[in-house]
Residue frames relative to the residue before (quaternion, step in Angstrom):
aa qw qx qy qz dx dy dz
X 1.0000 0.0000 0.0000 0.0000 0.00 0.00 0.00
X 0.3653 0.7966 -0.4517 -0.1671 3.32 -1.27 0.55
X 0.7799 -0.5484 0.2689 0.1366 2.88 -2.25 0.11
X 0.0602 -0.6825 0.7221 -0.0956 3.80 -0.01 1.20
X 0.4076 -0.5436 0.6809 -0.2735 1.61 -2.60 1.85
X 0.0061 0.8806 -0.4604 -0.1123 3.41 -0.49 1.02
X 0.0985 0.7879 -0.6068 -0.0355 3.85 -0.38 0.46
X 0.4484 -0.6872 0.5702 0.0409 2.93 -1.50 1.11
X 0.2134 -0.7907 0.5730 -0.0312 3.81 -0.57 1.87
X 0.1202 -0.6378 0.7452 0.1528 3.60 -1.17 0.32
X 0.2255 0.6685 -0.7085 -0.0151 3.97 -1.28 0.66
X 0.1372 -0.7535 0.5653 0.3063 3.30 -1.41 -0.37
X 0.3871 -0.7582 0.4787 0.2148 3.13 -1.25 -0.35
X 0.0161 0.8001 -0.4836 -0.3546 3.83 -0.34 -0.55
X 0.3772 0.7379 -0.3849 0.4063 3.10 0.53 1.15
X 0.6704 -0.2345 0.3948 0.5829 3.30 0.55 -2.09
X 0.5329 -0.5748 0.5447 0.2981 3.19 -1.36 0.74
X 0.6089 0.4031 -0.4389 0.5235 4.11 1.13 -0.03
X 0.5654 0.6125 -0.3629 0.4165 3.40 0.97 -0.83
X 0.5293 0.6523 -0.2110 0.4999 3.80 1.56 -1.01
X 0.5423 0.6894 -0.2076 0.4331 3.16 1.22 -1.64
X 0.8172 0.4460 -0.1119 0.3476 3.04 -0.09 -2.17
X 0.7174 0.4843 -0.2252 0.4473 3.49 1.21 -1.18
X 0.4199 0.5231 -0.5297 0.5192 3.81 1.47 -0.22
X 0.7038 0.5868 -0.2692 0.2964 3.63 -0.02 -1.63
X 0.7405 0.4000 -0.2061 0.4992 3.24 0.72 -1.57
X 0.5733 0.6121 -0.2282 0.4946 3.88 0.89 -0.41
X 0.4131 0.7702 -0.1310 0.4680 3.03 0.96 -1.31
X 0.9171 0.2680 0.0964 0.2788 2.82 -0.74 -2.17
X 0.6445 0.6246 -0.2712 0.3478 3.12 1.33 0.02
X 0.7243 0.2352 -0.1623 0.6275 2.97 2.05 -0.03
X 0.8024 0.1904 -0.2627 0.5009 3.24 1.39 0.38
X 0.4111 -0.6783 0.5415 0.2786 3.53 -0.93 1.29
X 0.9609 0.1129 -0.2527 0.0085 2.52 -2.23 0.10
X 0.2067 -0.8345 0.4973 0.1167 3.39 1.00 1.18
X 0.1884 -0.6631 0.6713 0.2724 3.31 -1.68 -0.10
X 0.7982 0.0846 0.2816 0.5258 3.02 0.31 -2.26
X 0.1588 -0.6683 0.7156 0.1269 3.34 -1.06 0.33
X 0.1235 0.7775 -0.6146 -0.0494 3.42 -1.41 0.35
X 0.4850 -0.7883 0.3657 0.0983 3.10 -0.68 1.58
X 0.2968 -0.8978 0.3251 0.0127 3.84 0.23 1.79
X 0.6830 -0.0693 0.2448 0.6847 3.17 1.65 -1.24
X 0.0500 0.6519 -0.7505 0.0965 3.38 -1.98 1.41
X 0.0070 -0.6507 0.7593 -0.0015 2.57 -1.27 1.22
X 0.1578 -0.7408 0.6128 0.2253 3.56 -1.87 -0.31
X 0.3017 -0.7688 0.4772 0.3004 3.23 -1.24 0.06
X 0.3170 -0.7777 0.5279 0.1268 3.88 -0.68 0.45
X 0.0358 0.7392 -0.6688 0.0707 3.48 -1.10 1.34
X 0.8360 0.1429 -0.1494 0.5083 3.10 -0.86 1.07
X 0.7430 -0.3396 0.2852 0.5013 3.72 0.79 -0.14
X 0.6154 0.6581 0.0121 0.4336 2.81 1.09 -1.03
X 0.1922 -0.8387 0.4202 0.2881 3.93 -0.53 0.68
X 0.2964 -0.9049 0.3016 0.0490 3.21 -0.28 1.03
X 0.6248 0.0078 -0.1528 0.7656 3.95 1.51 -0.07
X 0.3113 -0.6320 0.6880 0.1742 3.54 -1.33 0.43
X 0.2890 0.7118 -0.6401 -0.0086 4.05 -0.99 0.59
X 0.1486 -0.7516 0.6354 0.0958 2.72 -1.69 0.72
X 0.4839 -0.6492 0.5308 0.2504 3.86 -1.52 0.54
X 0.2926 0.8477 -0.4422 0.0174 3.81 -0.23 0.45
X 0.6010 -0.5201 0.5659 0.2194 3.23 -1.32 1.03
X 0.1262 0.7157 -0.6868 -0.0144 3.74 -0.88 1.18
X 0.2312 -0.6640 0.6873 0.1824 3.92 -1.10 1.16
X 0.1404 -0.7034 0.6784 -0.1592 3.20 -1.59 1.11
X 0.5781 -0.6242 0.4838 0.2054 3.62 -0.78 1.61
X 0.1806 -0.7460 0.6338 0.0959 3.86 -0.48 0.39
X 0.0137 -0.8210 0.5484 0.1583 3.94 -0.33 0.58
């Protein structure tokens, strides 16, 4: 049987809202092992000039507990 963990990551991105994604995960992972899933909770952007201008998103990362 096992045990998953859920913590909850804010990144952004100024690219993409996957690009946002990737940078929760990759962040993330540097202090915690075994990821499973990510799951993407909330996006928002901001807008300069017309124009969007940072991409962020709120996500839920599950993580194997040993």
């Amino acid at each position: 049987m096992s045990v998953l963990k859920v913590i909850e990551v804010l990144a952004n991105s100024d690219k993409s809202w996957e690009d946002a994604a990737k940078n929760a995960i990759e962040h993330a992972s540097k202090s915690v092992k075994n990821i499973r899933s990510v799951y993407i909770n909330e996006q928002s952007a901001t807008v300069k000039d017309g124009k969007m201008d940072n991409y962020r998103v709120n996500v839920k990362i599950t993580f194997e507990v040993n």
